[in-house]
Structures are given as structure tokens and as C-alpha cells.
N, C-alpha and C positions, 0 to 999 in steps of 0.2 A: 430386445434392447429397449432399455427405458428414456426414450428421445425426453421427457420432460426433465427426468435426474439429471441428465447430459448436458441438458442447458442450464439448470439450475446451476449445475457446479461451475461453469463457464462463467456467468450472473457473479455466483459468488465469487468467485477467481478475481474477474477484475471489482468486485466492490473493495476486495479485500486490496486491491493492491493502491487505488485509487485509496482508500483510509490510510494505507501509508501515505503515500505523498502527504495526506491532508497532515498527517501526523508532522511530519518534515517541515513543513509550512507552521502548524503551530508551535513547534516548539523553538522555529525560527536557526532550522542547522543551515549550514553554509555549504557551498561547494567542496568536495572533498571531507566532509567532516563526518563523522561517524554517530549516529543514532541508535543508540543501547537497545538492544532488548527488553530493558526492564524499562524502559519507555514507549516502545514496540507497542508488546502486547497488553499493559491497562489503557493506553490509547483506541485499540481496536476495540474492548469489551466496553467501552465507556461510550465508544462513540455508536455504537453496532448491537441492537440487544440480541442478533444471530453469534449463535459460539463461530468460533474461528479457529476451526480444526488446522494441527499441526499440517497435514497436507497442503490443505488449502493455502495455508499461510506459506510455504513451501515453493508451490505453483506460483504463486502470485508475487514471489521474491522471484520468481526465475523467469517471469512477464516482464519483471520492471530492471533485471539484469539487461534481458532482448531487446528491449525500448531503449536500452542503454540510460537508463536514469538512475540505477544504483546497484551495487559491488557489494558481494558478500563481506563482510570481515566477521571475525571470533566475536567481537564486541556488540554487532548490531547488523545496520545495513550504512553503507556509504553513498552519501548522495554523490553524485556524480556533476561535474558541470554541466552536461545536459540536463541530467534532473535536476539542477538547482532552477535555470533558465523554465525546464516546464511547470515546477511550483512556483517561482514568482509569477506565470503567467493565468495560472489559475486562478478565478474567484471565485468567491466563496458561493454563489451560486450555481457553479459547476460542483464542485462537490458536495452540496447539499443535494443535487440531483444523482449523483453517483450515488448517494447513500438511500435511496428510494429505492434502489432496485429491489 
């Protein structure tokens, strides 16, 4: 078993999920409101010069489901009122330090 892959993908899992929120945060969604995928994903590649394989991106929606911060829809991810309350609580130096990993 490759203990260093394992964590890497773990690394990437939550940077990846953590770039969402940030995403949610800049484009300023509300509680309950829905965040497009076609907003999604040029937010990850802009903000991330790592690709952001469909899996990953996958895992890391089904992190921020568990955490209860956001809800699959057709259309994107839906913030959640808990995920609204943990993205206002974020600054932007939290996030900049997620995106180190």
C-alpha cells in the first residue's frame, strides 16, 4: 500500500472541498441557494494549479454533504445553512492556508 498516495488524496480531498467553500464565499451564495457547476469548476482550476479530478471533486462534495454544509442538486452544490454560517466564519486566511496544502 502506498501510505504517501493515501494521504495525498486525503490533502487533496479536503483542499478540494475547502476551495469550494472559498468558492461559495466569493461568489457571495446565500443559504439554501445553489452554486452552478459551471462556476464550480473554473473557480477550482483558477484558484488550484493541481487538476481536480472528477473523483476527487466527488469525495470532497460528499465531505461537505457529512459536515452538512452543502446538498447535491442537478444544477451545482447547495449551500446549506450550516455552510452558509461556516463560510461567513471563514477568513481569508484560513483559506489561503487550506490552499497550501
Amino acid at each position: 500500500m502506498d501510505l504517501e498516495n493515501l494521504s495525498s488524496n486525503s490533502e487533496n480531498i479536503e483542499n478540494t472541498g475547502y476551495l469550494i467553500l472559498k468558492a461559495f464565499k466569493a461568489k457571495g451564495t446565500q443559504a439554501e441557494e445553489v452554486l452552478g457547476w459551471d462556476e464550480i469548476y473554473p473557480f477550482l482550476h483558477q484558484e488550484d494549479e493541481k487538476l481536480h479530478y472528477r473523483d476527487v471533486q466527488k469525495r470532497a462534495e460528499e465531505h461537505l454533504r457529512n459536515q452538512g454544509y452543502a446538498t447535491p442538486d442537478p444544477a451545482g452544490l447547495r449551500l446549506t445553512p450550516v455552510g452558509y454560517k461556516a463560510v461567513q466564519e471563514l477568513e481569508d486566511e484560513d483559506l489561503s492556508q487550506s490552499n497550501a496544502r
